[in-house]
N, C-alpha and C positions, 0 to 999 in steps of 0.2 A: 570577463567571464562569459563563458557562452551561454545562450536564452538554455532556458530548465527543458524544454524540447529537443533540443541537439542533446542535452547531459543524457535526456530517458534513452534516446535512439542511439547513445554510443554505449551506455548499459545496459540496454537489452542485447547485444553482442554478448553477455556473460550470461544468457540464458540455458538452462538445460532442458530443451523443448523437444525431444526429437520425435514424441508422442505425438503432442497437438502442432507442431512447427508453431506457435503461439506465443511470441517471446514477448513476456511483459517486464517491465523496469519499476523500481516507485522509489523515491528519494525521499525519504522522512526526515524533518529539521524539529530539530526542540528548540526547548524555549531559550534554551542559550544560546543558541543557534548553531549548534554542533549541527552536521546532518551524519544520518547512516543510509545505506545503500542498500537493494533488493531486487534480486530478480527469481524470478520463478525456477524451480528446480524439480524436474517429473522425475518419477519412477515407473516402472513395468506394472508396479501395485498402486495404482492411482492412490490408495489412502495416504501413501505418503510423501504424496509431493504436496510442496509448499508453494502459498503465491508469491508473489514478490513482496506484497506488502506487507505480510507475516515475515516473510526473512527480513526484509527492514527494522523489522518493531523489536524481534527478538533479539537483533544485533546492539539494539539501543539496551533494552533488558539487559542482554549479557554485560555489557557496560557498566551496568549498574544506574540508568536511568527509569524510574519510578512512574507512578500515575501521574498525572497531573505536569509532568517536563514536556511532555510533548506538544506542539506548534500546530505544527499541518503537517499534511500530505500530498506528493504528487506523484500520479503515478498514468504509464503509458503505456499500450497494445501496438508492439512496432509492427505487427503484419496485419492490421486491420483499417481501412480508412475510418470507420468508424468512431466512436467511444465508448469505452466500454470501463460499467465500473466494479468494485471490489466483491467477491462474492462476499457468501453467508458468513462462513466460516470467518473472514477478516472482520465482516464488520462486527461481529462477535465480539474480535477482540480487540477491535476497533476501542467498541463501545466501554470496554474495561479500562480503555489506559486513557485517554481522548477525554478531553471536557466536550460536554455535550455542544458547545458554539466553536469547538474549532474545525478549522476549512478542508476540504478535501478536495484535490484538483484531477480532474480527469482531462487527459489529454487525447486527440487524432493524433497518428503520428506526421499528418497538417498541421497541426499545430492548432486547430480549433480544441477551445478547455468547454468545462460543466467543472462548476464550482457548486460543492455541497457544503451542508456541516453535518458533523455526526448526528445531531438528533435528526438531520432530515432523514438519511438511510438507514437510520436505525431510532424509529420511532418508540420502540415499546422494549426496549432492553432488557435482556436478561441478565442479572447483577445479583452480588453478593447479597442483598434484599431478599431475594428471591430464596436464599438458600435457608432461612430461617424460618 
């Protein structure tokens, strides 16, 4: 099977970037080790373009997988040497679905990672707590 780097940079090829040319990828695995797939998808009306790791999670959702099924994360910026990781809005819902200790991997499209866990980029969560 090819290194999780080659997977992000041949599925960043299914991006819809023609906005920011910014083609991101992110491969989401649960706990059963299903994976589902994600790339970024823009519109002309920026509210409603999705990132790649919200298409992943939602993909998993639609499936019918729950809180707490989900592993990790890995996800990749193929036009940037950089790393670059999940906005606001993912870690959001990052934070909803994710046990606070599992991994998130950021990728260069080098192949140099930044391994997180959700409580690190999302310290102070906002949660169903919250709504009471």
């Amino acid at each position: 099977m090819p290194k999780i780097v080659d997977r992000l940079l041949e599925l960043a090829n299914h991006s819809y970037s023609p906005y920011s040319h910014f083609r991101v990828a992110s491969i989401l695995i649960m706990k059963d080790g299903k994976e589902f797939f994600g790339v970024n998808v823009e519109s002309s009306n920026y509210g409603s373009t999705i990132c790649s790791e919200r298409s992943a999670i939602v993909s998993a959702v639609s499936a019918g997988y729950k809180k707490g099924d989900f592993k990790e994360l890995h996800c990749l910026c193929a036009d940037s040497k950089k790393i670059s990781v999940c906005c606001f809005e993912c870690r959001q819902v990052i934070s909803e679905l994710f046990d606070p200790d599992a991994p998130l991997f950021f990728y260069s499209k080098d192949g140099a990672v930044k391994k997180y866990f959700v409580e690190d980029l999302c310290p102070y969560p906002f949660n169903e707590s919250d709504l009471k």
